[in-house]
C-alpha positions as CSV (number, residue, x, y, z in Angstrom):
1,X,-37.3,46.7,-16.5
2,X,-34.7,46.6,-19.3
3,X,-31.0,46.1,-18.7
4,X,-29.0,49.3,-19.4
5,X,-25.4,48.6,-21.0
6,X,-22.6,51.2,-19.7
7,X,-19.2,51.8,-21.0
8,X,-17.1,55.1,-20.5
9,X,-14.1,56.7,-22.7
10,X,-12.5,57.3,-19.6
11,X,-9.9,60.1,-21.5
12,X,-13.5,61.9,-23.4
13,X,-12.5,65.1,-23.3
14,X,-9.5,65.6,-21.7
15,X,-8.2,67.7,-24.8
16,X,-10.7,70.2,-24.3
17,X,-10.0,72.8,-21.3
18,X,-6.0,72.3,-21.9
19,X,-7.1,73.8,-25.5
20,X,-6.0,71.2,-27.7
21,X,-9.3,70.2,-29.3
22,X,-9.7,66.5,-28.8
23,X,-7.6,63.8,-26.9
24,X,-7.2,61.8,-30.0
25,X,-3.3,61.1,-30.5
26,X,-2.4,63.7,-28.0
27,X,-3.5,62.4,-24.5
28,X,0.7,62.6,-23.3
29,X,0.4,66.2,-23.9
30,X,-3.3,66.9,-22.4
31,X,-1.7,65.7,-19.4
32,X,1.5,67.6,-19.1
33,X,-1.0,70.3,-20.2
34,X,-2.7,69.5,-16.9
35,X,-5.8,67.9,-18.3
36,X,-7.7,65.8,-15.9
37,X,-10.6,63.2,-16.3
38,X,-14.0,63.6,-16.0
39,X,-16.3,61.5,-18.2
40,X,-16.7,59.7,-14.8
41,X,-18.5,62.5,-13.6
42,X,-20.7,63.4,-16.3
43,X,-22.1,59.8,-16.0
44,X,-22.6,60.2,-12.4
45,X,-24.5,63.4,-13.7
46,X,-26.8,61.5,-15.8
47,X,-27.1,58.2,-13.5
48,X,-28.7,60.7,-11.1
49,X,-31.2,61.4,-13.2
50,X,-31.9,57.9,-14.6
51,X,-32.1,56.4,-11.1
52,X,-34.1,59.9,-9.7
53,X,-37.8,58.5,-9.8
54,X,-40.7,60.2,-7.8
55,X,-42.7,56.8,-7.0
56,X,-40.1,55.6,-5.6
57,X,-39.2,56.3,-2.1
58,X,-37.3,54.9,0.8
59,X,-35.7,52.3,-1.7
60,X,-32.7,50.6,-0.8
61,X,-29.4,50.6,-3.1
62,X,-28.1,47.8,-3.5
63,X,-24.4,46.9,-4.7
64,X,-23.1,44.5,-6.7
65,X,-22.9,41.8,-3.9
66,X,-26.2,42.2,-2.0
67,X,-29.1,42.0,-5.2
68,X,-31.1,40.1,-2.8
69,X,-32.8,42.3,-0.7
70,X,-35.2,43.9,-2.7
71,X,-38.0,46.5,-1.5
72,X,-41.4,45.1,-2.3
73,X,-43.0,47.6,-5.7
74,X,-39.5,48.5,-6.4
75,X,-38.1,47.5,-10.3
76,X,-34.3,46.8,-9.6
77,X,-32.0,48.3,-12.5
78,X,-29.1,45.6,-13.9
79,X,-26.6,47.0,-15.5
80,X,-23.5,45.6,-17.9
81,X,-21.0,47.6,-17.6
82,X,-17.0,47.3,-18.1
83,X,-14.4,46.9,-14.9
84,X,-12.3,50.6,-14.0
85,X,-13.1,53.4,-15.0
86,X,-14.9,52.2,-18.0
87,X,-17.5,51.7,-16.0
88,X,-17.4,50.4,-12.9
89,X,-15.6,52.9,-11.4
90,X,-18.0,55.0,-11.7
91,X,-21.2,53.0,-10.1
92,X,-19.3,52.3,-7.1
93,X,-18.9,56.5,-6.6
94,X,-22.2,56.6,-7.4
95,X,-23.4,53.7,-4.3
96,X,-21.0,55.3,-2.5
97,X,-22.4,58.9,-2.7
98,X,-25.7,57.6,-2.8
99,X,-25.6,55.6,0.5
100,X,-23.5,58.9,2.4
101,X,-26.8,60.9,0.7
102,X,-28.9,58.3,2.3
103,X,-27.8,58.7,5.6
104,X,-28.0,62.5,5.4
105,X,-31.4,62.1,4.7
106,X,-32.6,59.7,7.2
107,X,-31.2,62.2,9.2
108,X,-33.1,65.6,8.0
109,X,-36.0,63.2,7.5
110,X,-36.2,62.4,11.1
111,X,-36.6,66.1,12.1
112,X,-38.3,67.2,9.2
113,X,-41.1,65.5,7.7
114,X,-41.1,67.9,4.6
115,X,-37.0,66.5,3.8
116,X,-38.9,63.0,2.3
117,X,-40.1,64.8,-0.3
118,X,-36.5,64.3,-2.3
119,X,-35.2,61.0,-0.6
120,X,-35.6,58.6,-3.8
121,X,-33.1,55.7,-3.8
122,X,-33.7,52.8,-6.5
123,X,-32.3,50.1,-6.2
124,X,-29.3,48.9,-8.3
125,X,-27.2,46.1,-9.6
126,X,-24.3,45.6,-12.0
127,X,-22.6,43.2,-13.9
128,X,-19.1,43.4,-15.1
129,X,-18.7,41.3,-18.4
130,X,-15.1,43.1,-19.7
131,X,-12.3,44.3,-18.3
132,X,-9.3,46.0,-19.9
133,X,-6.0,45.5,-18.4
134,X,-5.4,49.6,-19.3
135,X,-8.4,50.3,-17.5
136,X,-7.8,52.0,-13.4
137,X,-9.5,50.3,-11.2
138,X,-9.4,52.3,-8.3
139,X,-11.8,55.6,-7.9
140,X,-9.9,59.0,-8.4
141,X,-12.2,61.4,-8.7
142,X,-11.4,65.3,-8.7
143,X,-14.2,68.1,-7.3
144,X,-14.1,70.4,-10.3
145,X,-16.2,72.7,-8.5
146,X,-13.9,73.2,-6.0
147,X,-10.7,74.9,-7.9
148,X,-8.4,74.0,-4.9
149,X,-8.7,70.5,-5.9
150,X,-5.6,68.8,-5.5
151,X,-4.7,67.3,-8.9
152,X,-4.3,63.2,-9.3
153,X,-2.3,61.7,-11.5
154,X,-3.9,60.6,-14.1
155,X,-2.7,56.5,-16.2
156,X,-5.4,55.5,-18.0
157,X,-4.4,54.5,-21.5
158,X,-7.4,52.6,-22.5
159,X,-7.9,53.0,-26.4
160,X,-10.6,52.6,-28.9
161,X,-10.1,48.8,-29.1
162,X,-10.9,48.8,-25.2
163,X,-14.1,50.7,-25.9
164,X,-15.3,48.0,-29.5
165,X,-14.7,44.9,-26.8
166,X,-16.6,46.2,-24.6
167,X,-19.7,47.4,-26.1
168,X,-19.5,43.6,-28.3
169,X,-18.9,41.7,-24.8
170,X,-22.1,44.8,-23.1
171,X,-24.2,43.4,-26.4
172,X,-23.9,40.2,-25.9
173,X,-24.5,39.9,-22.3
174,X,-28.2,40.8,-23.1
175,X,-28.1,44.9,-22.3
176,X,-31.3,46.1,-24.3
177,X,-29.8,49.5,-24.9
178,X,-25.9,50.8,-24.3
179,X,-25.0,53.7,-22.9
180,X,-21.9,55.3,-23.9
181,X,-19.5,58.4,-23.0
182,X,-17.1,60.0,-25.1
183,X,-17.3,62.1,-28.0
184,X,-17.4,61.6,-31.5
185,X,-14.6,59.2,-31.4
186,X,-16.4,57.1,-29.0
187,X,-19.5,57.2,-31.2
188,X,-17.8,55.9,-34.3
189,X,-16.2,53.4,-31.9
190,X,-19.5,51.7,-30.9
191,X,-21.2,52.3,-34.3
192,X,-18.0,49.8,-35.5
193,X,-18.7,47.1,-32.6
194,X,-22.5,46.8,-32.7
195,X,-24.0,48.8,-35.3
196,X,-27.7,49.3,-35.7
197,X,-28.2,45.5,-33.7
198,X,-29.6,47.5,-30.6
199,X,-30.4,50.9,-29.4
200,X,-27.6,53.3,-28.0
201,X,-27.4,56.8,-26.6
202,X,-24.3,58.7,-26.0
203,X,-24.0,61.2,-23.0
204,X,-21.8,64.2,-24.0
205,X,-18.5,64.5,-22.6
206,X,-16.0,64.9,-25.9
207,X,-14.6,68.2,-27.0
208,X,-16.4,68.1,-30.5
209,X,-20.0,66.3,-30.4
210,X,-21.1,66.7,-33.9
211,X,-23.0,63.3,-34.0
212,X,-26.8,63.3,-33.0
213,X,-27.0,60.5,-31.0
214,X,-26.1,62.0,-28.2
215,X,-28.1,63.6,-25.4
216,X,-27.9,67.5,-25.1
217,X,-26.6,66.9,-21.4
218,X,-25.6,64.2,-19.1
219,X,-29.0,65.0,-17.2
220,X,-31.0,64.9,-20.3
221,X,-29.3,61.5,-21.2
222,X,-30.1,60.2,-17.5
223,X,-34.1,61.3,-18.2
224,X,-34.2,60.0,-22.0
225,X,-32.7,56.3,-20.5
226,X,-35.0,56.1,-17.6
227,X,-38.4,56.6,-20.0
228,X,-37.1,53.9,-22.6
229,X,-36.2,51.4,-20.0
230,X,-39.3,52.3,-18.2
231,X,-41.2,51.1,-21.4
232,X,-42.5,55.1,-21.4
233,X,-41.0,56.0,-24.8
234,X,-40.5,53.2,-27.8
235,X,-39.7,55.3,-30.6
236,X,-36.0,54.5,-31.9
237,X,-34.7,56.5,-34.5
238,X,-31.7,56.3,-36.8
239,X,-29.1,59.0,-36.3
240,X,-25.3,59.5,-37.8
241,X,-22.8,58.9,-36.7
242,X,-20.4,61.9,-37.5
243,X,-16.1,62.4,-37.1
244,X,-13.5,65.0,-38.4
245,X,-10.1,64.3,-38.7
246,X,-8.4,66.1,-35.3
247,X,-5.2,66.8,-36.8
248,X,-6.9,68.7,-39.5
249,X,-9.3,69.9,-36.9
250,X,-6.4,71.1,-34.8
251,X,-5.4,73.2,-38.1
252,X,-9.0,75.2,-38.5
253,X,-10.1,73.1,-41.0
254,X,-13.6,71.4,-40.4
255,X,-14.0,68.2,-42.6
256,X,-16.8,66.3,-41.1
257,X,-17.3,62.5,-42.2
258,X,-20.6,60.1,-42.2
259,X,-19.6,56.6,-40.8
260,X,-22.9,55.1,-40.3
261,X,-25.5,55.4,-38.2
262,X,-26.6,54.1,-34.7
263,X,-30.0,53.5,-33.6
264,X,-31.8,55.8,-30.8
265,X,-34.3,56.3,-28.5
266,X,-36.2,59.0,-30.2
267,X,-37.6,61.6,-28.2
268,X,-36.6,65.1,-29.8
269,X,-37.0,67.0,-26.8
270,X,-33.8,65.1,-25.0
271,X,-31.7,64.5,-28.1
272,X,-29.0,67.2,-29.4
273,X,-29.2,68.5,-33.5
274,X,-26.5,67.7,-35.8
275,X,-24.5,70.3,-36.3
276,X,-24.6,72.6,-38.8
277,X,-22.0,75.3,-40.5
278,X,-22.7,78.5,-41.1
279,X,-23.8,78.9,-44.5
280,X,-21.6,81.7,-47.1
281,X,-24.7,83.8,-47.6
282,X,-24.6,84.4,-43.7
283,X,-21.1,86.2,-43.5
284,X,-22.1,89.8,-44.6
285,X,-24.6,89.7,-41.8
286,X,-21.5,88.6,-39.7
287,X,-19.5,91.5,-40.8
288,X,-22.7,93.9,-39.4
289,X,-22.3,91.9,-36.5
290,X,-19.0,92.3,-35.8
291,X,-19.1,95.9,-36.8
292,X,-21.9,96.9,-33.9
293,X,-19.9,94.8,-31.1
294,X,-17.3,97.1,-32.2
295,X,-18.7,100.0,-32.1
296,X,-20.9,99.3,-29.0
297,X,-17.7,97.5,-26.9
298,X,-15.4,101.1,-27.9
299,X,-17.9,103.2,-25.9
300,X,-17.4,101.5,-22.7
301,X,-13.5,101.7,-21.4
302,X,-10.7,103.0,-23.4
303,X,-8.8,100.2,-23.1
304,X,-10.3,96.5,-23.6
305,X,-9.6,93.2,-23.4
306,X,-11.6,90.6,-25.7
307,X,-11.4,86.7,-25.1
308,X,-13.3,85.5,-28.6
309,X,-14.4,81.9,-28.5
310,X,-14.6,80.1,-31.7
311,X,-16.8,79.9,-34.4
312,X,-16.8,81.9,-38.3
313,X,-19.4,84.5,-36.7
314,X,-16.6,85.1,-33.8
315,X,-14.0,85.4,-36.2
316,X,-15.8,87.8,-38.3
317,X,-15.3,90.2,-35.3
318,X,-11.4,89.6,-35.1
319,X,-11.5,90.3,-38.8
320,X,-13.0,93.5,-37.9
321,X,-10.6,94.1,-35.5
322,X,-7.6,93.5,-38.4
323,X,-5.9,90.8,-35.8
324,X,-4.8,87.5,-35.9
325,X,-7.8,84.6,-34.6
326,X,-7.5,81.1,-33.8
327,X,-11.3,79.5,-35.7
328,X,-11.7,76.8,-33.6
329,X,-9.7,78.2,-30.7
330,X,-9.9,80.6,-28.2
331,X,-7.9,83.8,-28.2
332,X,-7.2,87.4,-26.6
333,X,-7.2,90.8,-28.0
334,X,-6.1,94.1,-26.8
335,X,-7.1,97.0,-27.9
336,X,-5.6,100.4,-26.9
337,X,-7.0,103.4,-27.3
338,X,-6.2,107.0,-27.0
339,X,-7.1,110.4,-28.3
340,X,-4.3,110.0,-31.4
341,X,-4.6,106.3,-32.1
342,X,-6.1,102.9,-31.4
343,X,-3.8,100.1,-31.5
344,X,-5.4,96.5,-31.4
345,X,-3.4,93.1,-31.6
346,X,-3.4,89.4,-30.3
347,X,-1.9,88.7,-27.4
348,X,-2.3,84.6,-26.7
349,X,-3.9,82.4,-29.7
350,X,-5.4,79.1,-28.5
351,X,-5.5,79.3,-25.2
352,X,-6.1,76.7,-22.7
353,X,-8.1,77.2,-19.6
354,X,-5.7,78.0,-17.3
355,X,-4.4,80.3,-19.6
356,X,-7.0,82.2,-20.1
357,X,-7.7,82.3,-15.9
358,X,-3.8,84.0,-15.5
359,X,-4.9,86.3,-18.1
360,X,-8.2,87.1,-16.3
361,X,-6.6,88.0,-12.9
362,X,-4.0,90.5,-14.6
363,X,-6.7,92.2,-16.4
364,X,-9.5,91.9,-13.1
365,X,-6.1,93.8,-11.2
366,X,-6.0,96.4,-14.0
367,X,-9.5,97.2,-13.5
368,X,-9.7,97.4,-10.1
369,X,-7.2,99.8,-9.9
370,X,-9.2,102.0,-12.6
371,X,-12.1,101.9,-10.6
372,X,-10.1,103.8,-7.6
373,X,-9.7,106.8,-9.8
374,X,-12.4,106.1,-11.4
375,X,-15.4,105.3,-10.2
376,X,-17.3,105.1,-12.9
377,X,-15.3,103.0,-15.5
378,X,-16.7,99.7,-16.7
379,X,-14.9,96.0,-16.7
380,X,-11.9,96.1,-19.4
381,X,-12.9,92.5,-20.4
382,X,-15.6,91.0,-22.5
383,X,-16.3,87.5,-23.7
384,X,-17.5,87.4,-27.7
385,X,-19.0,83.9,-28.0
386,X,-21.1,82.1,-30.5
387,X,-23.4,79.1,-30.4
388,X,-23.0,76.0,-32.4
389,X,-25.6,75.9,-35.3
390,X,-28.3,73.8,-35.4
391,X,-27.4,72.7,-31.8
392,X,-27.7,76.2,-29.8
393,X,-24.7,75.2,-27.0
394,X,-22.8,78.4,-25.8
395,X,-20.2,76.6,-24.1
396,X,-19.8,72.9,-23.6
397,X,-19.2,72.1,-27.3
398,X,-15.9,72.8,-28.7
399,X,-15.0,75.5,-26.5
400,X,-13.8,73.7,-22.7
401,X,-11.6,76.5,-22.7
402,X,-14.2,79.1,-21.6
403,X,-15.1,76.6,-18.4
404,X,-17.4,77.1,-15.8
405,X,-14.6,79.1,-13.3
406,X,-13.8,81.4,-16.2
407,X,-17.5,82.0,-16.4
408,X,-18.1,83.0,-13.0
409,X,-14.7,85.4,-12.7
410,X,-16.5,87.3,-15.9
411,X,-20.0,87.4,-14.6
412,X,-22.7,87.3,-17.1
413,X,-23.2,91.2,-17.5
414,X,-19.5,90.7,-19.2
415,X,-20.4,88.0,-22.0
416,X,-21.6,89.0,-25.5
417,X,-23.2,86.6,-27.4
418,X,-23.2,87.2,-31.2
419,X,-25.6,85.2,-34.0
420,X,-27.2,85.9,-37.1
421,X,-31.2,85.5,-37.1
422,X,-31.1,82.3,-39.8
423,X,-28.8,81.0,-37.0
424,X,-31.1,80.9,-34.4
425,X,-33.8,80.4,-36.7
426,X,-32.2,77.1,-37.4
427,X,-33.1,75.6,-33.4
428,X,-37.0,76.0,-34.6
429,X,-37.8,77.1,-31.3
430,X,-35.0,75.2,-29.2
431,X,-33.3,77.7,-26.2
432,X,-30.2,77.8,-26.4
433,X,-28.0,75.6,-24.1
434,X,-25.2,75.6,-21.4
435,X,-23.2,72.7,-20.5
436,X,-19.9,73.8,-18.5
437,X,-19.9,70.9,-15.9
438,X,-20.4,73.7,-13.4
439,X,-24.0,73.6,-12.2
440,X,-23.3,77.0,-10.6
441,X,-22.0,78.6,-13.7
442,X,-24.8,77.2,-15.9
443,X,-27.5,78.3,-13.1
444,X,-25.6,82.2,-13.8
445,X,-26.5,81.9,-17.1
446,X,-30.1,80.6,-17.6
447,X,-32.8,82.7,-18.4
448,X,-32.5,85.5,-21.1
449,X,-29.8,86.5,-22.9
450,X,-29.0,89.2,-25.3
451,X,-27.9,88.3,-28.6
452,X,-26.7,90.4,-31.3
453,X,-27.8,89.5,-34.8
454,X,-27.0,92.2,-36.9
455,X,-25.9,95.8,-36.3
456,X,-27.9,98.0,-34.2
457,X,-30.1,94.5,-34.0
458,X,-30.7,92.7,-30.6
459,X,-32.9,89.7,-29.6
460,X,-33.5,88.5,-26.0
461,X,-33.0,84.4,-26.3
462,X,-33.7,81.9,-23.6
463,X,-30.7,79.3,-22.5
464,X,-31.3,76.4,-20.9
């Protein structure tokens, strides 16, 4: 088997939820915003697919200090990875989950021969080759599922000269192809260190993924890594390697930059679309779009709250609406309306997360207590979102804000989703895709959803 280089941006996409955009330059304030980590998670996301292998059952783990005991027929995995979190960290969770899984299972298995069926443990070693004196080394991790979590503090101050020696020392400790987490930023960062001299393939965990040579998930990553190093798929492909200025970005104004371009494994099924802006002839079949939300949205409740996610087709909407929107943010609308007037305006502009949550239980309160005197009234607030083009993500790209608790407080029945037909046109088949971090969330989701394309004009789409 091939060796698999790892390094992780340990601050990828802190920026996002906190509703700041990116981390770049601004990691001080994604903190005190109450940002916390978790790039080491999304690995541990896709290591679970890469080491998840049918054949191979009742296969001991094996850390980094006991690579000698090896189950005969089983292909041991090395990988080259950097010390703390940029790596390390996060194989030792995954051992450590791994062998507690173990157990578990030797336990079901024991009494209940049909439990085997999903107890697959390859075995693993790793290799540390760099180590950054910024880098954490112990393992903090936070259950985002569970919103009780208590919150770590958080000290990592590795930077993007951490992440070019480490992929240089990865390369030249013989990994045939380098894994890498981050976003865009971290992209361009190995792109500079080893450029088209071996394969690469980014797993998402940035706020803004523009570049295709990433995966469309942490999971697909885990799949697309365990067919190339099982010699399965040899196609490599080259693919840019994309960045926009964040300060600008910060402003609403989108200027996306070519750096290069990496080398991937090619296999189009696993791999994410660059992505693509809407084009000018598009926005008069925006404005009908906007329009029949409108129109539809005004003959549920008399008074409603809208949280619009970003995108040009979203703020087509808030146009409509004559307020104030944030492009590449997230904001909320009120509209009141009576019998003599309808009064609409902006309440919070770029909001983060936990912003949008405080607003969600005041407005879940004032539709509750409709509901006592009447019955019959519908939920006051609705979600307008958008998905990227020519990559199809609802959430997961660009919009951390809308996370998967904020998902589940809505319920699905309370989301509109809003895109032209050249839009989805443009994913030649492709679902569209959901990537909050929240497995539950993204299971509420899947399936069919209704998509408005034009006014009066509905398609059902499939999300993945």
């Amino acid at each position: 088997m091939k060796k698999l280089g790892l390094i992780i941006n340990p601050i990828a996409g802190m920026g996002g939820s906190v509703g700041l955009k990116g981390t770049d330059g601004v990691l001080d304030e994604a903190i005190a915003r109450g940002a916390m980590p978790h790039a080491t998670e999304k690995t541990l996301r896709a290591l679970r697919k890469l080491l998840q292998d049918a054949e191979a059952k009742h296969v001991k783990l094996a850390g980094a200090e006991s690579t000698k005991k090896e189950t005969k027929g089983a292909e041991k995995l090395t990988i080259i990875t950097c010390g703390g979190d940029m790596g390390e960290n996060a194989l030792l969770e995954f051992i450590e989950r791994s062998l507690s899984d173990t157990k578990f299972l030797e336990k079901e298995s024991s009494e209940s021969a049909s439990s085997e069926s999903d107890f697959l443990k390859p075995e693993l070693s790793y290799e540390v080759v760099y180590i950054s004196p910024n880098a954490k080394t112990n393992v903090s991790l936070v259950d985002t599922a569970n919103s009780n979590s208590e919150r770590v503090e958080f000290k990592n101050i590795t930077d993007a000269e951490d992440t070019k020696a480490g992929a240089r020392a990865i390369a030249s400790a013989g990994a045939d192809i380098i894994a890498f987490v981050g976003g865009d930023g971290t992209a361009r960062d190995i792109y500079e260190a080893v450029g088209e001299s071996l394969p690469v393939l980014g797993i998402p965990a940035g706020v803004k993924i523009y570049s295709p040579v990433y995966a469309q998930s942490p999971e697909k990553a885990g799949e697309l890594l365990r067919l190339y190093l099982h010699g399965q798929t040899t196609l490599i492909k080259e693919a840019e390697v994309l960045d926009i200025n964040e300060d600008d970005y910060r402003r609403d104004i989108i200027n996306t930059r070519l750096f290069g371009y990496l080398r991937v494994p090619y296999e189009r099924r696993f791999l994410q679309s660059r992505k693509s802006p809407s084009p000018m002839s598009e926005e008069s079949r925006q404005r009908a779009i906007a329009a029949y939300i409108a129109e539809e949205i005004s003959a549920d409740a008399e008074d409603t709250y809208y949280i619009i996610g970003p995108g040009s087709t979203t703020r087509s909407f808030a146009d409509h609406l004559g307020v104030e929107n944030t492009l590449l943010g997230v904001d909320i609308v009120i509209k009141n309306q009576t019998a003599a007037k309808t009064v609409t305006k902006t309440i919070a502009k770029d909001v983060s997360e936990q912003e949008i949550l405080t607003y969600l239980e005041i407005m879940s309160a004032e539709s509750t207590a409709e509901r006592t005197t009447n019955p019959t009234a519908t939920d006051k607030v609705k979600l307008i979102i958008t998905p990227t083009g020519g990559q199809g993500y609802l959430l997961g790209r660009g919009n951390q804000q809308i996370s998967g608790q904020v998902i589940k407080k809505l319920g699905k029945k309370n989301i509109i989703v809003a895109a032209t037909s050249e839009k989805l046109a443009g994913l030649l088949g492709s679902p569209l895709r959901v990537d909050t971090g929240d497995s539950e969330a993204d299971k509420l989701l899947k399936g069919y959803i209704r998509v408005v394309t034009g006014y009066r004009e509905i398609e059902m789409y499939p999300v993945e």
